[in-house]
Each structure stands twice: as C-alpha cells, then as structure tokens.
C-alpha positions as CSV (number, residue, x, y, z in Angstrom):
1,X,0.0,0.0,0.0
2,X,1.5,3.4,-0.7
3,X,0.4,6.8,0.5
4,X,-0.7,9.1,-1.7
5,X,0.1,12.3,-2.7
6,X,-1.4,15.4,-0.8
7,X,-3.6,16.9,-3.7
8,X,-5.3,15.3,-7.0
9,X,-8.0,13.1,-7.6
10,X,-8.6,10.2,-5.9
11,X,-10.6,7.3,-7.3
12,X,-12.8,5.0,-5.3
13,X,-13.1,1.6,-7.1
14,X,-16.5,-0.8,-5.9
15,X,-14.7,-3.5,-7.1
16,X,-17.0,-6.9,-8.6
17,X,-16.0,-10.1,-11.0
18,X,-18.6,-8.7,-13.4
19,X,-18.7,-5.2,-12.9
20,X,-16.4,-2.2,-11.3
21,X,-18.4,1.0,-9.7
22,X,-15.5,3.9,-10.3
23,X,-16.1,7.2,-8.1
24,X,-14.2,9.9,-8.2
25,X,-13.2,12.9,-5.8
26,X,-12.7,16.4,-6.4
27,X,-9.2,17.5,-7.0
28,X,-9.2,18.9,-3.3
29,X,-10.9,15.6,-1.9
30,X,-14.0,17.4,-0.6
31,X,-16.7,15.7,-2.7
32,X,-17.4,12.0,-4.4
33,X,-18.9,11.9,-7.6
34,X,-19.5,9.1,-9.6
35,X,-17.8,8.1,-12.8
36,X,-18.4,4.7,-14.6
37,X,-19.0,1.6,-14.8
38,X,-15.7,-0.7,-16.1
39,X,-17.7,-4.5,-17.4
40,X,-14.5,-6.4,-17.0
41,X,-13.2,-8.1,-19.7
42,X,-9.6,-9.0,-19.4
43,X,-6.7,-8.2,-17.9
44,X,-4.9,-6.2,-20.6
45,X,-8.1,-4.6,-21.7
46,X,-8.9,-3.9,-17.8
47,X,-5.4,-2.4,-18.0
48,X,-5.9,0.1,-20.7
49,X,-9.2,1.6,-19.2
50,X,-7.3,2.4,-15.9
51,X,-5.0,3.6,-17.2
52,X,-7.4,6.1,-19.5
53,X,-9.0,6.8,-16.3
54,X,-6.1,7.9,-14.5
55,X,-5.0,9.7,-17.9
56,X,-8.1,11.5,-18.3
57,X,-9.1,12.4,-14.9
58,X,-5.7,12.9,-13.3
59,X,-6.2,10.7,-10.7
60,X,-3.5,9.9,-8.3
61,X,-4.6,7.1,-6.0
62,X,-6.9,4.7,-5.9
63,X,-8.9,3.1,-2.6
64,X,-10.6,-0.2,-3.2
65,X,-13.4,-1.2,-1.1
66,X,-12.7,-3.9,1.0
67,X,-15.7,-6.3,1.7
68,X,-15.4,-7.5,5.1
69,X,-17.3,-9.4,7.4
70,X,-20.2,-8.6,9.1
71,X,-17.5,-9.3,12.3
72,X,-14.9,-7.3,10.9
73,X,-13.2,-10.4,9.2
74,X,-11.5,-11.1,6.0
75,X,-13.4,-13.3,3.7
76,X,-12.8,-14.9,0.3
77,X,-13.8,-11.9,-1.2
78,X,-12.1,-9.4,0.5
79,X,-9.3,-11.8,-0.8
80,X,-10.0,-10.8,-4.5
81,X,-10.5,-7.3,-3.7
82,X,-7.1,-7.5,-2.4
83,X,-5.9,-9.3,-5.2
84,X,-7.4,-7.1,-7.6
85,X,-6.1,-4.1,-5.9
86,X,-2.4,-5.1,-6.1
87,X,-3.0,-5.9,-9.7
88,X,-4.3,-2.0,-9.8
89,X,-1.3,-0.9,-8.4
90,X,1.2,-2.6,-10.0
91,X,-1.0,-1.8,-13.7
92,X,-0.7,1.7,-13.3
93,X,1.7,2.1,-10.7
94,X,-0.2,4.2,-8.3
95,X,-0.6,3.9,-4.4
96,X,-3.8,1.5,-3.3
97,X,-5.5,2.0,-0.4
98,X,-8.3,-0.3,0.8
99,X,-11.6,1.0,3.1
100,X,-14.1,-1.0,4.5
101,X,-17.0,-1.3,1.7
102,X,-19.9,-2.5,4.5
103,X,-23.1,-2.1,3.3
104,X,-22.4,0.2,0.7
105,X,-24.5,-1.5,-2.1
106,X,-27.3,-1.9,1.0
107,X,-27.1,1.8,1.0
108,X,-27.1,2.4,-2.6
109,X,-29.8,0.3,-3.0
110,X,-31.7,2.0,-0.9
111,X,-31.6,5.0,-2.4
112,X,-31.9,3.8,-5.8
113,X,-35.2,2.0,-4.7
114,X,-37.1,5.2,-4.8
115,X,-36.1,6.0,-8.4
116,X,-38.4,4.7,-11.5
117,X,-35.8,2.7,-12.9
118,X,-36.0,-0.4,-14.6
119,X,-34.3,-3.2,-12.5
120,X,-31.4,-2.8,-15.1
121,X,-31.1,0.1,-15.0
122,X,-30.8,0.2,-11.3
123,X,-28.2,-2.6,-11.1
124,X,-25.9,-1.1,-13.6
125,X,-25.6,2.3,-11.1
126,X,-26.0,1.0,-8.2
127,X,-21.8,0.0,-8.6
128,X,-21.3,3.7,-9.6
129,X,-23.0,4.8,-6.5
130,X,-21.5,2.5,-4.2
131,X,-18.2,3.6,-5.3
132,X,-19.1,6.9,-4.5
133,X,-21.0,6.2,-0.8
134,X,-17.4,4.2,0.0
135,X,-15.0,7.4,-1.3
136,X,-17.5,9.9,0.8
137,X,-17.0,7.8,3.9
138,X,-12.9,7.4,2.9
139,X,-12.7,11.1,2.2
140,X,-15.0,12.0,5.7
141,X,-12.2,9.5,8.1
142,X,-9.8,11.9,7.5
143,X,-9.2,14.4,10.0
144,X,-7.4,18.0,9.5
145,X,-4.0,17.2,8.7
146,X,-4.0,13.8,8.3
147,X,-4.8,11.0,5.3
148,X,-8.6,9.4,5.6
149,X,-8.5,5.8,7.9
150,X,-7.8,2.8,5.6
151,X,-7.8,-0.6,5.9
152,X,-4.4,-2.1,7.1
153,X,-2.8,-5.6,5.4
C-alpha cells in the first residue's frame, strides 16, 4: 500500500468479477462523484481503461473497497478485492489503499429503490453509486491534517 500524494484526484473503485463502480473525488478531496462503470473483460483490456482513467481524470490514488465481514473479518472476497487491488497498483503504478466497503451496495440500494428505474437500470448504477458512498465515507475518516483511515494488510 502506498500513501498518496497530498492533492489530486482520488478514485474509489466498488470492485465486482462482473462489474467495477468507479467514483471519483474532487481534485481537493471534498466531494465524491461518480464516474463509470468498467464490465471487466480482461486483464490487458482492464489495463488500458485504468489507465485512460487515470490519464483523463488525473487521478493519483486509488482506494478499493474492502468487503469484510459482518464481524470485521477477512473473507474470500475481500481476498479478491485484495488481489485485484495489487493488480491495480502494480497496472498503473499508483498507491492503493483499501476502506471498508460495509453495506455500501445496501445503501445504494436503498436509495436507488425510490427512483423509477428499470431493475437494469438500477443494477448497472447501483456500482457507480457504491463507489461513490465508500469514497465519501474514505474522504470523511480523515481528519485535518492527516490521510482518511484505511484498511491495514
């Protein structure tokens, strides 16, 4: 894990086998937007869209969300999210951080529950907007002079 920088954009990544919810912050890491949706395909291809993102939006970290257990414990997919974020790191050699991901898909699905969406619809930004509910809550961790809280190896 590497620290990052102290200004530039920082993108949150709701990571999935299927799908990838990317959020992005504000150059001054005050506000979460979200971004896009990546449908994985391979690694190389997965590869070059990264590292368009990071190209285009001038982004200069990345924080993956980290499923964890209802307990607080590592499970197979917090594994792969792990995986996946070294693989991140190493494909366009910028620090990784990882943040605790609980219930942010519960949340986003909440809010998109009220919206007339189809179900589609809905599932294909409910990533987006998961990424973004898990950069807010990185972004909010940190305190005046200090990085936001992250997940430790």
């Amino acid at each position: 894990m590497g620290t990052f920088p102290p200004h530039g954009r920082i993108a949150a990544v709701d990571f999935g086998t299927v799908r990838v919810g990317i959020a992005v912050s504000d150059p001054e890491r005050r506000f979460a937007s979200p971004l896009a949706i990546l449908s994985r395909s391979n690694s190389q291809s997965d590869a070059r869209w990264f590292a368009d993102l990071v190209a285009r939006e001038g982004v200069v970290g990345f924080v993956v969300g980290l499923p964890v257990g209802s307990r607080g414990g590592e499970t197979q997919k917090s594994r792969e999210a792990r995986q996946f974020g070294e693989w991140l790191g190493q494909s366009t050699g910028l620090p990784v951080t990882y943040f605790d991901e609980r219930y942010t898909t519960v949340e986003a699905d909440a809010i998109l529950s009220g919206a007339e969406l189809t179900s589609k619809r809905r599932k294909k930004r409910r990533d987006m907007l998961a990424a973004q509910i898990l950069l807010t809550a990185f972004l909010e961790s940190a305190t005046p002079g200090e990085e936001p809280g992250a997940l430790e190896d």
